[in-house]
N, C-alpha and C positions, 0 to 999 in steps of 0.2 A: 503494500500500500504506500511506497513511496508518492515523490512529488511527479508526475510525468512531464517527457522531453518533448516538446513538437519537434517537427521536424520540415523543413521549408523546402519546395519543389527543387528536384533536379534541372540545369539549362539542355537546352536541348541544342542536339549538333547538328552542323549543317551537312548538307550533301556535297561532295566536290564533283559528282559528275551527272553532266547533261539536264536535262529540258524534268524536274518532277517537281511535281504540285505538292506544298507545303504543307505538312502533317498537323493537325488541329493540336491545340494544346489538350494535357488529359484534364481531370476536373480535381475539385477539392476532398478533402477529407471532411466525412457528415459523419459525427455521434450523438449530438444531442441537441443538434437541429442542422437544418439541410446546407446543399454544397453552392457552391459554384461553380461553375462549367468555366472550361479553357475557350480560348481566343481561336477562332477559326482558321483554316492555314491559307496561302497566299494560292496564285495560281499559277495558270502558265502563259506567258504570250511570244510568240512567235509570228515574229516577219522576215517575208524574204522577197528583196525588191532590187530593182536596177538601182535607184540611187534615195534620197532623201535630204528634206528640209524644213527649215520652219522652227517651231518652238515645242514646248510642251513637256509632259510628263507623265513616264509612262508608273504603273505601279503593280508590284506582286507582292504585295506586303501582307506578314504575319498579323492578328487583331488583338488586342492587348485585351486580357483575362478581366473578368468583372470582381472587383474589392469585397472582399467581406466585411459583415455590419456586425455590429458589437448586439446582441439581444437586447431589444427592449418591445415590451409588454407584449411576451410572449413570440415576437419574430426576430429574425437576424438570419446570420449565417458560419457555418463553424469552418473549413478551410477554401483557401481561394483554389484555383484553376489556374495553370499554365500559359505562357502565350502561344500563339498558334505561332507558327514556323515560316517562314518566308518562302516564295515560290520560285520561277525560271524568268529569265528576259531575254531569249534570243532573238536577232537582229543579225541577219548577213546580208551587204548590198554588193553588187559587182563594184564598184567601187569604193573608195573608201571616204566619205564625206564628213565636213567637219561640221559640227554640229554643237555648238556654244550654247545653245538654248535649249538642250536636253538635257530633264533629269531622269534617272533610271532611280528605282526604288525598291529591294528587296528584303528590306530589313524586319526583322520578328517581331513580336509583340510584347509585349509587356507581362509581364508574371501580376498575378492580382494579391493586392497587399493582404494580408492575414489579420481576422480579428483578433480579441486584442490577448488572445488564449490558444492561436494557432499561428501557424507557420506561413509563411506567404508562398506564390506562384511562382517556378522557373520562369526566365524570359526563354522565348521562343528560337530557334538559332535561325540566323538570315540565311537567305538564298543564294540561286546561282544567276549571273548574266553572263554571256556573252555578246558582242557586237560589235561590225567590224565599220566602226564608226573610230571619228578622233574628237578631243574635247569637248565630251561627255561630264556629264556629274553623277556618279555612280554612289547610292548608299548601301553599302552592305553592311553594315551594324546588327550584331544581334541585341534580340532584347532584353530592357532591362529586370534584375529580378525584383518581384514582389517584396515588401517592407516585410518582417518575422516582430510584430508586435505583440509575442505574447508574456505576458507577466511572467512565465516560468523562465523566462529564456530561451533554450532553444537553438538549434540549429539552424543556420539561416538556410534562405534558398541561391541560387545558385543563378546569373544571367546566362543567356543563351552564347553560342557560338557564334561570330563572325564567318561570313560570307565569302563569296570567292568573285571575282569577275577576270575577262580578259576584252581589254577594246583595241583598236588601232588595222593599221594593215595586215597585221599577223593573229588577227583574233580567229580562235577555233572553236569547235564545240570538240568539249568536254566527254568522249565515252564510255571512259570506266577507269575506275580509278584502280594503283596497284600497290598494295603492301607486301610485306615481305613474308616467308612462309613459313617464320619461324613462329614458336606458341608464344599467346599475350603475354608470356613474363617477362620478353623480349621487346614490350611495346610494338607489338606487330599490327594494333585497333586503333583507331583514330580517337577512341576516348583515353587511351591512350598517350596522345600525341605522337604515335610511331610514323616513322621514315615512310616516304611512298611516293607516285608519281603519279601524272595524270597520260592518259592516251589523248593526244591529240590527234584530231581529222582535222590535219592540215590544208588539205584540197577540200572540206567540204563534201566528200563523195559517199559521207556513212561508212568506210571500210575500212580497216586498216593494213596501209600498205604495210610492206618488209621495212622501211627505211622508219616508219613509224611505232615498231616494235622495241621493247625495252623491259627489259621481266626484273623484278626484283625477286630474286627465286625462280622457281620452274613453271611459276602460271601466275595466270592473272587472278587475282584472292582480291577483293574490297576491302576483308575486313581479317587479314590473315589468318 
């Protein structure tokens, strides 16, 4: 019958390869009244054009978790929800156009603060862009985590991962990412922070030439 620990949302990690729609955040811990739900995840957009201009701002962004409420007269809410996860921005033009007045946005969501006896919400981890564009504004920021306001103390929660992009002449998609194939004691997982590479489709063609092969190990493993 000790004092109990909350304990605050894990950040969630981004993906480093190709065009996937951003995973919703999970939801809060409910014991002795209800949750909150995580933050919806981002999505995917993909263009593919002769060239490009103009202004604007594109977005796949994670939605930031909804806060829990301290109970009063009989309602509230006991742990927050996750932020959702940031989505894809590809973008390839036959040529490579400068474009000053584009922002790109794939950043996560926000973790939802914890009432004031639970744990708060991981932030969401950002996305991926590619775009073979130059002078871009690119955010990939993961998001932030949820406040851990509970009188017991506690463990806090945890912000989301940071995002990946590639812009200019040399921008490619992303199709699979390679670690190495030794066991996770080796830091061979990306939660991890183990060593790894990306494959690049350098020509764009979906396939990977000879010249674009590069093994860490004897195969391509994600997540070693």
């Amino acid at each position: 019958g000790g004092t109990p620990v909350h304990y605050g949302g894990y950040g969630g990690q981004s993906i480093f390869s190709g065009a996937n729609m951003g995973g919703g955040g999970g939801s809060g811990e409910a014991n002795n009244s209800t949750l909150t739900y995580g933050g919806p995840g981002g999505g995917v957009v993909i263009i593919r054009a002769t060239t490009a201009t103009g202004n604007g701002n594109v977005k796949a962004i994670g939605m930031d978790a909804i806060d829990a409420t301290a109970p009063s007269n009989g309602t509230g809410t006991d742990g927050s929800g996750g932020g959702g996860a940031g989505g894809a921005i590809v973008m390839y033009f036959e040529n490579t156009p400068s474009l000053p007045g584009l922002a790109l946005d794939v950043s996560g969501g926000q973790g939802g603060d914890g009432d004031p006896d639970h744990g708060g919400g991981g932030g969401g981890g950002a996305g991926f862009v590619a775009i073979k564009a130059s002078d871009i504004s690119v955010a990939v920021a993961g998001g932030a985590k949820g406040a851990s306001q509970g009188a017991n103390g506690g463990v806090e929660s945890e912000a989301g991962a940071s995002g990946t992009f590639s812009s200019g002449s040399d921008a490619f998609i992303i199709l699979n990412t390679d670690y190495g194939d030794a066991p996770d004691s080796y830091g061979t997982i990306s939660g991890g922070d183990g060593a790894y590479h990306l494959f690049q489709d350098q020509d764009f063609d979906g396939v990977f030439s000879s010249s674009e092969r590069l093994l860490l190990g004897s195969e391509i493993d994600g997540e070693g």
